[in-house]
C-alpha atoms as one frame of an Amber mdcrd trajectory, in Angstrom:
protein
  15.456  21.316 -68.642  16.524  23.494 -71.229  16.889  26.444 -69.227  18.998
  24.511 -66.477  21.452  23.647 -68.646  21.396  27.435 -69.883  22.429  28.556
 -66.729  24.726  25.855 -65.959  26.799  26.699 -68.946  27.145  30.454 -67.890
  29.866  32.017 -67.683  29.754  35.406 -65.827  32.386  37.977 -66.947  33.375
  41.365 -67.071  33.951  43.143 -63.673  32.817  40.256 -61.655  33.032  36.819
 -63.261  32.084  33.227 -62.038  33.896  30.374 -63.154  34.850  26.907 -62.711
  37.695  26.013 -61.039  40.883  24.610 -63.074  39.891  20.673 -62.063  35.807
  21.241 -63.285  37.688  22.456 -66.503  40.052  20.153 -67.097  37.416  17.217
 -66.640  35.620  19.274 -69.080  37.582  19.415 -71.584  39.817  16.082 -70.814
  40.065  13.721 -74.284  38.867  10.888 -72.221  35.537  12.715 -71.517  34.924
  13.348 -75.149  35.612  10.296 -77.242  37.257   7.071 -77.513  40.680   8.058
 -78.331  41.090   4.500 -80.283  37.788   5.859 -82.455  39.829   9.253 -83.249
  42.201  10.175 -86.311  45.624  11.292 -84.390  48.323  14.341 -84.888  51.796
  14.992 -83.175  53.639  17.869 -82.638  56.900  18.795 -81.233  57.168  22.189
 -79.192  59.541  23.671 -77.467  60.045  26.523 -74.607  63.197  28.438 -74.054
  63.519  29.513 -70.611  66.268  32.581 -70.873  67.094  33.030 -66.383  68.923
  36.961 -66.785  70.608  38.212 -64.023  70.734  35.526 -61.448  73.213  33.554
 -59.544  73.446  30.359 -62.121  74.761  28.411 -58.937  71.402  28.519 -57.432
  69.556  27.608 -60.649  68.276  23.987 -59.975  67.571  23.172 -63.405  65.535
  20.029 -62.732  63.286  21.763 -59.688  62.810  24.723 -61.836  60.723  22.793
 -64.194  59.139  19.956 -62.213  56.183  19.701 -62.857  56.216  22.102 -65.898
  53.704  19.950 -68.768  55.869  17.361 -71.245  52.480  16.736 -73.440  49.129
  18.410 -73.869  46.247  16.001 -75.218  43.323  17.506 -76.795  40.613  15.572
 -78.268  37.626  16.749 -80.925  34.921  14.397 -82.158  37.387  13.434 -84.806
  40.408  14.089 -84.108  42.913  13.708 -80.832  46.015  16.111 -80.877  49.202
  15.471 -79.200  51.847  17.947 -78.760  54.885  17.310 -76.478  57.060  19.758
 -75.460  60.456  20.146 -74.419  62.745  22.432 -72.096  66.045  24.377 -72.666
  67.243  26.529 -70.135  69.740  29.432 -70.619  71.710  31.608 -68.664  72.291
  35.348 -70.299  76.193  36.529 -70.022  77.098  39.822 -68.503  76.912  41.709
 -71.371  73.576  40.636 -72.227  72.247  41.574 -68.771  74.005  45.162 -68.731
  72.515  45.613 -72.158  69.001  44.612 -71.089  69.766  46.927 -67.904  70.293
  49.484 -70.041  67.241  49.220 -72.659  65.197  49.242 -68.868  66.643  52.823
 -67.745  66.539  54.308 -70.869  62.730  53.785 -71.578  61.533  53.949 -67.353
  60.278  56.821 -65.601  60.823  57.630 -61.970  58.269  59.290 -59.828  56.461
  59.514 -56.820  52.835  58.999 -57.817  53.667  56.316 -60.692  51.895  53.636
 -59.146  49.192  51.828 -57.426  49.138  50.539 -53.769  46.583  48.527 -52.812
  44.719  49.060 -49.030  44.312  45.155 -48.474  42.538  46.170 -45.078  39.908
  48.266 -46.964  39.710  45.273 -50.196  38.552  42.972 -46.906  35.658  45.030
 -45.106  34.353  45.244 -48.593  34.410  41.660 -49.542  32.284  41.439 -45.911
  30.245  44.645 -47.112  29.596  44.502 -50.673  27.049  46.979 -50.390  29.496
  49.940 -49.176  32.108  50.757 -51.392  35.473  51.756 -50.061  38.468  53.362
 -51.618  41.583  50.419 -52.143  43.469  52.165 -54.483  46.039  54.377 -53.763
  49.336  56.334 -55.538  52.511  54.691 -54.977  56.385  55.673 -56.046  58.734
  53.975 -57.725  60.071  53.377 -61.272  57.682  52.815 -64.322  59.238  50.729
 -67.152  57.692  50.768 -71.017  56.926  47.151 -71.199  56.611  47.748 -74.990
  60.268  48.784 -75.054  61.557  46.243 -73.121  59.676  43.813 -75.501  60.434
  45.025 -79.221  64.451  44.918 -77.422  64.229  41.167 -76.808  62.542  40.793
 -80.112  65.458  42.238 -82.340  67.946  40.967 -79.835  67.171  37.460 -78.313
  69.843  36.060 -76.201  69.361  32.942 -78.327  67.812  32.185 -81.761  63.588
  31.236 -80.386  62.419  27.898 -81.186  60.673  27.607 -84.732  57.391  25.659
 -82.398  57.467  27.507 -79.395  58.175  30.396 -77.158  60.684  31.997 -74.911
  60.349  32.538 -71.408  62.431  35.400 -69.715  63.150  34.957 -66.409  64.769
  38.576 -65.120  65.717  39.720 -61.776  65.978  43.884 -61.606  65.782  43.562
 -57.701  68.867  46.072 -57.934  66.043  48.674 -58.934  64.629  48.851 -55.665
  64.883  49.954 -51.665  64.853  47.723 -48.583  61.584  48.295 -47.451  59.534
  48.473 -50.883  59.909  52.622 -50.553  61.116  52.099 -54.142  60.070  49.535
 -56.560  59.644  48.943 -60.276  57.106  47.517 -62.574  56.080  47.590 -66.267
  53.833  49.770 -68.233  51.907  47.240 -70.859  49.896  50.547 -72.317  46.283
  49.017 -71.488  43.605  50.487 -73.501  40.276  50.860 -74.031  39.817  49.755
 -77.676  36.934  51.758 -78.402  38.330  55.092 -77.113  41.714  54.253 -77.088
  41.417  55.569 -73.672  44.651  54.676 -71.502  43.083  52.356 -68.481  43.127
  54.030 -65.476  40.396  52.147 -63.857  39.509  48.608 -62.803  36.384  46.456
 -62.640  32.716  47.234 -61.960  33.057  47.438 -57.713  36.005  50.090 -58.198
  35.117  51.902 -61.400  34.240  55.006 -59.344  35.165  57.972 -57.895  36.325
  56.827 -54.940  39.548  54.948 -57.035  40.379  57.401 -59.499  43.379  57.037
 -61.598  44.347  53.371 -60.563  47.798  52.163 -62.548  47.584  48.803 -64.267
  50.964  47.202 -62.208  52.441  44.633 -64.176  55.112  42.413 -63.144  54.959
  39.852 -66.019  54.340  41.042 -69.689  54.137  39.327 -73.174  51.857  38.799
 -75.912  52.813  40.666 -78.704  55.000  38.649 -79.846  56.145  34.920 -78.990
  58.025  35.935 -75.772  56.844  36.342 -72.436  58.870  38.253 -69.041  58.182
  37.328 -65.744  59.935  39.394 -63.382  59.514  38.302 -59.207  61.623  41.321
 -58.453  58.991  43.687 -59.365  55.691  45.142 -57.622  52.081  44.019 -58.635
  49.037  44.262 -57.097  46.701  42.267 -58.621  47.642  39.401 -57.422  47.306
  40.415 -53.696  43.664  41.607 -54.626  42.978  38.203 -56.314  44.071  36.192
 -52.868  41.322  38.373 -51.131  38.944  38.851 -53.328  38.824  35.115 -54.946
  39.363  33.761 -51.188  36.503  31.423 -51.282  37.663  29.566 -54.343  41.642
  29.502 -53.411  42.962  26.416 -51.666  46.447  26.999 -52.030  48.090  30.282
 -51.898  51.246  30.733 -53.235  54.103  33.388 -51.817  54.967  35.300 -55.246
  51.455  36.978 -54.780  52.574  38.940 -51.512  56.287  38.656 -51.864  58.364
  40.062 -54.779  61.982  38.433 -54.830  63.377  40.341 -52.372  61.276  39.037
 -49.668  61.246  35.422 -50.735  65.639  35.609 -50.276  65.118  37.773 -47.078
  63.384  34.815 -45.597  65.843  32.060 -47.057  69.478  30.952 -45.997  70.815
  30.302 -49.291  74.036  28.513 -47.616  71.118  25.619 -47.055  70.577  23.565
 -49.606  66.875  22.923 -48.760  66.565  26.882 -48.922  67.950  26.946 -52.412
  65.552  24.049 -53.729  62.697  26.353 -51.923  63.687  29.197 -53.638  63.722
  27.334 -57.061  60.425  26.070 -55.965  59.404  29.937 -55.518  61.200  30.803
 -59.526  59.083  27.522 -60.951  55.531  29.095 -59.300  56.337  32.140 -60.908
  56.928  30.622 -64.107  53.842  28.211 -64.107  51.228  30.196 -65.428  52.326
  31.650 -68.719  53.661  28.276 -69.221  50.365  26.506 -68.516  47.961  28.839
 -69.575  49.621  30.854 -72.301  52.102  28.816 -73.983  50.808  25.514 -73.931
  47.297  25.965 -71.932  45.241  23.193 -70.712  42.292  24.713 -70.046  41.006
  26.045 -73.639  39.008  23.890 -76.464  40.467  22.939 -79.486  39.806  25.349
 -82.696  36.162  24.945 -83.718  36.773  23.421 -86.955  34.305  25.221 -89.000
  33.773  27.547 -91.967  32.137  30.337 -90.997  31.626  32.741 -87.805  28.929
  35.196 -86.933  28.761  38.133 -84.406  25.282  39.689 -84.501  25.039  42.055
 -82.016  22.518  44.640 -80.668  23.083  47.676 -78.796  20.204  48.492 -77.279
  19.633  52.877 -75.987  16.615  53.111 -73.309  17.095  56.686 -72.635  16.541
  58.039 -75.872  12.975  59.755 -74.601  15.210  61.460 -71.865  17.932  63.090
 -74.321  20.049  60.220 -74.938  20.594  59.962 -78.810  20.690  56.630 -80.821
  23.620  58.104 -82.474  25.493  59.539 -79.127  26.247  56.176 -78.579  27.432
  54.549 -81.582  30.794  54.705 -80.753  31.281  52.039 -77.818  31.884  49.410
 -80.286  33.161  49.123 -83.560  31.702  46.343 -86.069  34.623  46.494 -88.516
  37.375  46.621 -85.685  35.657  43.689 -84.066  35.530  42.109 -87.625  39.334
  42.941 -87.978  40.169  41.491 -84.602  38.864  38.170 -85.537  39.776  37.612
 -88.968  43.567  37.974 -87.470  42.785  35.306 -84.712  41.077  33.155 -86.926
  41.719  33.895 -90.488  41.437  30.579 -92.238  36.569  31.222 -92.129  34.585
  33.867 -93.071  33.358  35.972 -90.770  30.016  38.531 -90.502  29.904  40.725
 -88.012  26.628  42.939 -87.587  25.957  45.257 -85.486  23.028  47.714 -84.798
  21.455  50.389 -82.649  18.537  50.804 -81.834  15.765  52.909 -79.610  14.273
  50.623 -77.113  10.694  52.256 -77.525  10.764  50.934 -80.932  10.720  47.650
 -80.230   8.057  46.546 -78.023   9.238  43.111 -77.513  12.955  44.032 -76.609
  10.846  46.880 -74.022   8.549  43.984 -72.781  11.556  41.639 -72.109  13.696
  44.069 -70.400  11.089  45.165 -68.013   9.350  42.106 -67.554  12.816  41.340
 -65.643  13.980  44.586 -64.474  12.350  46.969 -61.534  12.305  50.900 -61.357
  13.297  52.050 -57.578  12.171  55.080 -56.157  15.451  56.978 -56.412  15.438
  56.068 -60.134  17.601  53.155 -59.931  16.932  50.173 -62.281  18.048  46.461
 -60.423  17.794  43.951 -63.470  17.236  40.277 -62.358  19.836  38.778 -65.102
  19.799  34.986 -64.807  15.806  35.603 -65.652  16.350  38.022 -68.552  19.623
  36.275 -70.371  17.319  32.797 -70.056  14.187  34.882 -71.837  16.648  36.390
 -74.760  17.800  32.824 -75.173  15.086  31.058 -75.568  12.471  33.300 -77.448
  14.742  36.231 -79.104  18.056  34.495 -79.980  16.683  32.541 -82.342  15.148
  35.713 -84.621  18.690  36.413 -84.995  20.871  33.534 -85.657  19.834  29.562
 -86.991  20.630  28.258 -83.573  20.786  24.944 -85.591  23.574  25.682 -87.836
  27.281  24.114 -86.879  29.161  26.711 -87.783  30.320  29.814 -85.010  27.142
  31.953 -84.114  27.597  34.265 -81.637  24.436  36.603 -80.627  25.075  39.980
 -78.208  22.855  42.086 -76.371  23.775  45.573 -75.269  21.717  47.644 -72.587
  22.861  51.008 -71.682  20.833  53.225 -69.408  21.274  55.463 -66.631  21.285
  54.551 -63.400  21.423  50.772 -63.852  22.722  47.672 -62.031  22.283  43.976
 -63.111  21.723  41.142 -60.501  22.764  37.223 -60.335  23.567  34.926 -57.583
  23.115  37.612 -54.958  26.055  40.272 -56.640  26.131  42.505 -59.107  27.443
  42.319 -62.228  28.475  43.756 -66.035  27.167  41.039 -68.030  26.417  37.071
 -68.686  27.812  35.036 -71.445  27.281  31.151 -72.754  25.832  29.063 -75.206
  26.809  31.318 -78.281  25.147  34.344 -76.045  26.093  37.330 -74.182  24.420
  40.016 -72.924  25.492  43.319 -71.192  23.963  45.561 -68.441  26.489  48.216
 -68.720  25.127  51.778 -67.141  25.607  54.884 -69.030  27.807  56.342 -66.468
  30.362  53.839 -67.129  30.831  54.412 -70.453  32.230  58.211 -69.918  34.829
  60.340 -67.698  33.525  61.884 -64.994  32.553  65.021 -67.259  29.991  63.395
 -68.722  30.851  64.062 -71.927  34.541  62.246 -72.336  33.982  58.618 -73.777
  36.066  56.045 -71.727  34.704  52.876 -72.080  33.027  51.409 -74.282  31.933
  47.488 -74.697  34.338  45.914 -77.690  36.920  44.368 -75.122  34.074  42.754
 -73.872  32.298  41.521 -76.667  35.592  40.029 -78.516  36.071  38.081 -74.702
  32.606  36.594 -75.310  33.122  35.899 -79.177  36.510  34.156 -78.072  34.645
  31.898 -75.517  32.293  30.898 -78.485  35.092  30.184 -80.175  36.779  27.329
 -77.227  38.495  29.787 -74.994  38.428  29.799 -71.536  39.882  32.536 -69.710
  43.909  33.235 -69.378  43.338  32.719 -65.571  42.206  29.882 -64.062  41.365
  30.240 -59.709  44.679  29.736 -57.908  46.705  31.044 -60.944  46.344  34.401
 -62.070  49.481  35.611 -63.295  48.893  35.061 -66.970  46.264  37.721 -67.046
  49.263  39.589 -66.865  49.275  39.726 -71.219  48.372  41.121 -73.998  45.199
  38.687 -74.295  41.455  40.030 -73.813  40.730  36.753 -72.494  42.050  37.677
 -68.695  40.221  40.029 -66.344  43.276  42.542 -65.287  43.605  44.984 -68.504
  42.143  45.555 -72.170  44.182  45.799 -75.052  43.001  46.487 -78.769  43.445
  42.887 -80.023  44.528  39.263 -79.232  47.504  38.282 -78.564  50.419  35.699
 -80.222  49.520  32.691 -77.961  45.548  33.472 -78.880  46.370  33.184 -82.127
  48.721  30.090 -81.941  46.087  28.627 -80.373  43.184  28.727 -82.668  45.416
  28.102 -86.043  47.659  25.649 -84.648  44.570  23.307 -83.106  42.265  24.154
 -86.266  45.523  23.389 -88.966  46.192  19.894 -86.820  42.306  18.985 -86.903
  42.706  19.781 -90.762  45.707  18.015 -91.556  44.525  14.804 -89.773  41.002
  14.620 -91.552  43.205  15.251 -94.516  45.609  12.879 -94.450  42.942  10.327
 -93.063  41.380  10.762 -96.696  44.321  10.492 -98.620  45.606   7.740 -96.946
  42.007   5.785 -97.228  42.215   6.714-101.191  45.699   5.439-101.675  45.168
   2.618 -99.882  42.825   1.248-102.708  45.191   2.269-105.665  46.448  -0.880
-107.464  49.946  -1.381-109.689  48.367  -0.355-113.113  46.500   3.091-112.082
  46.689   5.552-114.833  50.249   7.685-114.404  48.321  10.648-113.225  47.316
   8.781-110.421  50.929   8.446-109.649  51.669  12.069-110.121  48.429  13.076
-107.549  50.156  10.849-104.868  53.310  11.875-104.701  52.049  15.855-105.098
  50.345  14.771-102.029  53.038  13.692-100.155  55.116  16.596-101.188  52.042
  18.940-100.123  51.944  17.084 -96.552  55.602  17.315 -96.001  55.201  21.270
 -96.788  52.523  21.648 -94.585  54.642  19.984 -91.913  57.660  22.878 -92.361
  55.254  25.343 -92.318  53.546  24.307 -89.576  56.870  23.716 -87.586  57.794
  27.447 -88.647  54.415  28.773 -87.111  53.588  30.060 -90.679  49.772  29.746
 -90.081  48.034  30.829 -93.169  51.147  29.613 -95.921  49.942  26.347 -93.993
  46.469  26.299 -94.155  47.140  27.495 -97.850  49.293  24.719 -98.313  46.312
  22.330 -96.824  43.861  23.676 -99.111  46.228  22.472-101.732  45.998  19.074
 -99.970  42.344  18.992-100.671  42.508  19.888-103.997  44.941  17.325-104.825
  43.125  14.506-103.205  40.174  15.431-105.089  42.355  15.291-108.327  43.518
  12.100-106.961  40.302  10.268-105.824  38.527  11.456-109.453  41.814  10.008
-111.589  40.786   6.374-110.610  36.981   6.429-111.358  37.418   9.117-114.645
  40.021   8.979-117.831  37.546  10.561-120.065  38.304  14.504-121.007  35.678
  16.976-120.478  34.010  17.784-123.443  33.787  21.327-124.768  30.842  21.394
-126.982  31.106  25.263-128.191  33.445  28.006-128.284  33.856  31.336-129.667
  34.837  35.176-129.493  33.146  38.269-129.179  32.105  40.601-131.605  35.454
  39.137-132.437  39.191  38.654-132.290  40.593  41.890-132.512  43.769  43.898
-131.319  41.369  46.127-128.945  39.998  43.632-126.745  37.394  40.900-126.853
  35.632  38.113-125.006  36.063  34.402-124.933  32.638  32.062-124.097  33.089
  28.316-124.023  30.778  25.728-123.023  32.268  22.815-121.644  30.734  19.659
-119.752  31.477  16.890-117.784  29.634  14.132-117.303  31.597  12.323-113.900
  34.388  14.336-112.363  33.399  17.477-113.249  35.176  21.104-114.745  38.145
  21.900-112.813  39.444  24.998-114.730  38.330  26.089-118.003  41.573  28.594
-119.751  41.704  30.262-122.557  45.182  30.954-124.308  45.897  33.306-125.963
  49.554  33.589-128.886  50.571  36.434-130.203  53.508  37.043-133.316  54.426
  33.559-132.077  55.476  34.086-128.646  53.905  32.612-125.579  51.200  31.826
-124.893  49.168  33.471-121.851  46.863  31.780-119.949  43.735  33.536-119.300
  41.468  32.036-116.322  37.654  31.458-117.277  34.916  32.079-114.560  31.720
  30.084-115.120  28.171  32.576-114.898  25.342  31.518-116.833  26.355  28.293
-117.597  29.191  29.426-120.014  32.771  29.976-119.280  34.207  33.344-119.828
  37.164  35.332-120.382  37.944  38.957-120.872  41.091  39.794-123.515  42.531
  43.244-122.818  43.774  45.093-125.620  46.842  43.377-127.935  50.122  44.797
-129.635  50.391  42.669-132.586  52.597  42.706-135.970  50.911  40.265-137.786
  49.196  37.423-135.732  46.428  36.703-132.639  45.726  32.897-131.759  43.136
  31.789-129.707  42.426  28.483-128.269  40.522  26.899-125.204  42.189  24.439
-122.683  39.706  22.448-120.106  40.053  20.232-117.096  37.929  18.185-115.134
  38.786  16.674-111.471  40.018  13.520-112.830  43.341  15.414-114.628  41.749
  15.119-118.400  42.707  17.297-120.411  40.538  18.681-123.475  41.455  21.519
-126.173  39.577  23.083-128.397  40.689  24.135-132.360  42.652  27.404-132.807
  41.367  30.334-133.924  43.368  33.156-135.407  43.362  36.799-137.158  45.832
  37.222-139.510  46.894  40.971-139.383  50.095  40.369-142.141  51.593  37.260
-143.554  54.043  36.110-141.829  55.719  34.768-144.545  56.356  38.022-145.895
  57.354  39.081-142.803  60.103  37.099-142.508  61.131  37.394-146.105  60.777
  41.590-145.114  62.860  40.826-142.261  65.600  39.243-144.147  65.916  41.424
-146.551  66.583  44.256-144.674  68.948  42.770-142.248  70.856  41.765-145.641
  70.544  44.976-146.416  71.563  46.539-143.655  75.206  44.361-143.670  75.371
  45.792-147.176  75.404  49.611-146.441  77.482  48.508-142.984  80.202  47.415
-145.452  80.313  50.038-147.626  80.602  52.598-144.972  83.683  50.669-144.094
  85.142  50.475-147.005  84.657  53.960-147.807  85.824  54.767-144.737  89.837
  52.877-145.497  90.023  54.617-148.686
């Protein structure tokens, strides 16, 4: 049974990926398939998209049809927690001068040419869905006019047309149909710099079936951009071609087909009489398809898990080199993925746990188990070609190896890869070949060494970290940024779609993650606190007081923060929370002080430094803090933190500038706000006394001589 469910839960991706379709995931993940909501501790949030329309006819803008159907509220449910956030609409028209602006910003940074783009051979895409064993060439140069998506983005940044929403994003709707000819001789799109992250490579190719000669130098077309920041531009006017590929090539798992995959603007008002009012609402319904699925998958997406809401995260990963006999070094290879980058990448999207990433290389030969496995699944052809049977050999790493690598058992985020690169190589599931498998905290690549280079054989291309943060990301509760039927949100910055690679996540990945991990937080939080205070009586001791409204302050700060999208000052904020509740909780079951049994200095206190060692206990709520303080000549005193090793508590004292005094003391807290404090020590370098006597007499003094120098002076 176990290995049924194994397969059921794979999810194939890369160059050729399987997936459910958008109603199998949303019964997945729907709150009603996961809990009771009555049983569940509940959040609210209010969010809000701007929808900016630039460079339209406003009379044709039905506001209502435009966002009919667009979500009002996204449910979510954990095991503990069910999250509500509702969401609200503005629309906005940009002036004139906005639009010859933004006009502007798009000539300046756009290049015109005649081999600038990519045309796809739809004829050619179709006899090779119905002969998957012949490879034909689809891709071909187009002209027209390439514009720097990354320009065009940092603009609307530093110049939104209005202020964005604090909880939300902004959606620009643009029409540049101006840009082109009748015909589609001309026509415009945006450059979102893909890139391999490993190499830094710019993409020029596209998925396992194409990644060949026969398609060289294919142009990653996009019509829609956003992800770098909280903004996203969807542009109808402009030429894609993905989309037309993904109505052909995802044929058997598209219902409904919708017209801004094979017609850009242009077409769609070509075929409309906008005089007729049931022409306009068709064209509105044409704008609101367009707009759908950044709104639904990127923004405010349906079909991704909630945060995990865990501690820690693992990547342990293995890159695996079989030709290593035949020439190919362990270390020639190192470079198609990166442990720190990968490391980097996910402490951004999900900074609030501790992540590990490992990853080694190693020579197949010396490992006879990992040389057993692979070839107990894989067949050598004549002609040197390796087929790999994959559902058989992910299933075997599963079960026996995966386990020698991470505690399958623990709770936390485990995520265990498998690299194979050899030459001349092709993995096999479900009748088609593909890159790779991933589920169940696994994935595994087939990847052959070809791939990884340019033609030369020597030019790295492509290596496997876009691949491996996808899989880490599914681990984590994502889904893809495409769902079958709507696949114009791959169109974005995120790794999570299968059109480009760029070297990170991107905004609304990182919303994501914090936002549903800070409201899982914040509810088990405030579910604790509010248990606690409901038990507090009229006579608590007033520190009890103090805790709970600190509390409520903390919550209320939390809130702003949250409503800012201020992720980590939040989750810091939250960790205050905890600490508070704690302090809280202890001040009604402890009013006793912590007890410190033994202080002292060493070798002693001195202007050149020395060490303070306390021992302190506790015998219910336990040592908060231990301090010690430290007064010198009679100014303040500074607070010097204590760490606790070896069952002491100690504290370093850099060097001092003193006249005539050091005081040393030692201030302790336990959970329940007691306060203890030990006697003072001091060194005595001069009496003070004197000192001020000294002091008193020379400033006497000093008016003495000032007055005779005067007086001297008149006569």
């Amino acid at each position: 049974m176990r290995r049924v469910w194994i397969i059921s839960i794979l999810l194939l991706f890369s160059l050729s990926m399987l997936n459910p379709s958008p109603i199998e995931v949303l019964q997945e993940y729907s709150p009603e398939e996961t809990a009771l909501t009555s049983q569940l501790l509940n959040i609210e949030r209010d969010w809000t998209a701007n929808i900016i329309v630039v460079n339209f006819d406003q009379s044709l803008i039905n506001e209502v049809e435009l966002v009919t159907g667009m979500p009002t509220t996204r449910s979510y449910a954990t095991d503990t927690v069910f999250i509500t956030h509702n969401i609200e609409y503005a629309i906005y028209y940009a002036d004139q001068d906005y639009v010859d602006d933004l006009s502007q910003v798009v000539m300046d940074n756009s290049v015109n040419g005649s081999q600038t783009g990519t045309h796809l051979n739809e004829t050619a895409l179709l006899y090779q869905q119905a002969n998957l064993d012949e490879p034909q060439r689809i891709f071909y140069p187009r002209a027209g006019r390439v514009i720097d998506g990354y320009a065009v983005e940092d603009w609307l940044e530093e110049n939104p047309y209005v202020a964005p929403p604090s909880l939300g994003y902004t959606l620009y709707m643009v029409n540049f149909s101006s840009l082109d000819t009748l015909g589609h001789g001309l026509e415009h799109w945006y450059d979102y710099h893909p890139e391999d992250p490993d190499t830094g490579e710019k993409q020029d190719w596209f998925r396992l079936e194409w990644d060949n000669a026969l398609n060289p130098n294919v142009t990653m077309d996009y019509a829609s951009f956003g992800g770098r920041a909280n903004t996203f531009v969807v542009d109808p006017s402009a030429h894609q071609w993905y989309l037309k590929w993904c109505r052909i090539w995802w044929s058997t798992d598209i219902g409904t087909e919708y017209d801004f995959w094979t017609q850009d603007l242009e077409d769609k008002v070509a075929s409309l009489d906008l005089g007729n009012p049931t022409d306009v609402t068709a064209l509105n319904i044409y704008l609101r398809e367009c707009i759908w699925d950044p709104i639904n998958q990127l923004f405010f997406p349906y079909q991704h898990q909630p945060a995990s809401y865990v501690q820690t995260g693992l990547l342990r990963a293995l890159v695996i080199c079989m030709d290593v006999a035949e020439g190919t070094s362990v270390d020639s290879l190192r470079w198609v993925t990166d442990a720190e980058m990968q490391k980097v990448h996910l402490e951004e999207l999900y900074p609030f746990i501790n992540w590990d990433v490992q990853v080694d290389f190693i020579d197949i030969d010396e490992y006879p188990v990992w040389n057993t496995t692979f070839w107990n699944y894989a067949t050598l052809e004549p002609d040197n070609m390796t087929f790999v049977d994959g559902l058989g050999m992910f299933g075997e790493i599963y079960d026996n190896l995966r386990p020698q690598y991470v505690d399958v058992d623990d709770p936390n985020i485990n995520v265990f890869g498998v690299v194979f690169i050899k030459q001349q190589m092709e993995m096999h599931a479900y009748g088609k070949t593909y890159t790779g498998l991933g589920g169940g905290g696994q994935t595994v690549i087939w990847k052959a060494w070809d791939r990884y280079y340019r033609p030369d054989g020597v030019t790295p291309k492509d290596g496997i970290s876009g691949v491996q943060l996808h899989e880490t990301m599914h681990a984590i509760g994502f889904h893809h940024s495409w769902q079958h039927e709507h696949y114009s949100s791959d169109f974005s910055f995120s790794p999570m779609g299968y059109f480009a690679y760029h070297n990170g996540t991107a905004t609304f990945d990182k919303n994501w993650v914090q936002a549903t991990y800070l409201d899982q937080m914040q509810a088990i939080l405030w579910d604790e606190f509010s248990t606690i205070r409901a038990t507090l009586g009229q006579d608590e001791r007033s520190e009890t007081y103090v805790a709970e409204q600190k509390i409520l302050d903390i919550f209320q700060d939390a809130n702003d923060l949250y409503d800012e999208m201020d992720w980590v000052e939040c989750f810091n904020t939250l960790h205050d929370a905890q600490e508070w509740i704690d302090r809280l909780s202890w001040s009604t079951l402890d009013d006793t002080p912590p007890t410190i049994s033994a202080w002292g200095v060493t070798p002693n206190i001195t202007t050149t430094g020395f060490e303070v060692i306390a021992q302190v206990v506790d015998d219910l709520a336990g040592i908060e803090n231990v301090t010690a303080y430290v007064q010198v000549d009679g100014g303040d005193a500074i607070p010097y933190p204590c760490t606790y090793y070896n069952s002491e508590w100690h504290a370093s004292i850099p060097s001092l500038t003193a006249a005539y005094n050091i005081e040393v003391w030692v201030v302790a807290w336990d959970w329940g706000m007691n306060r203890a404090e030990s006697i003072h020590e001091s060194l005595i370098i001069a009496d003070y006394t004197l000192y001020i006597y000294i002091t008193i007499i020379g400033g006497v003094a000093l008016v003495v001589i000032i007055v005779i120098l005067v007086i001297r002076k008149r006569g």
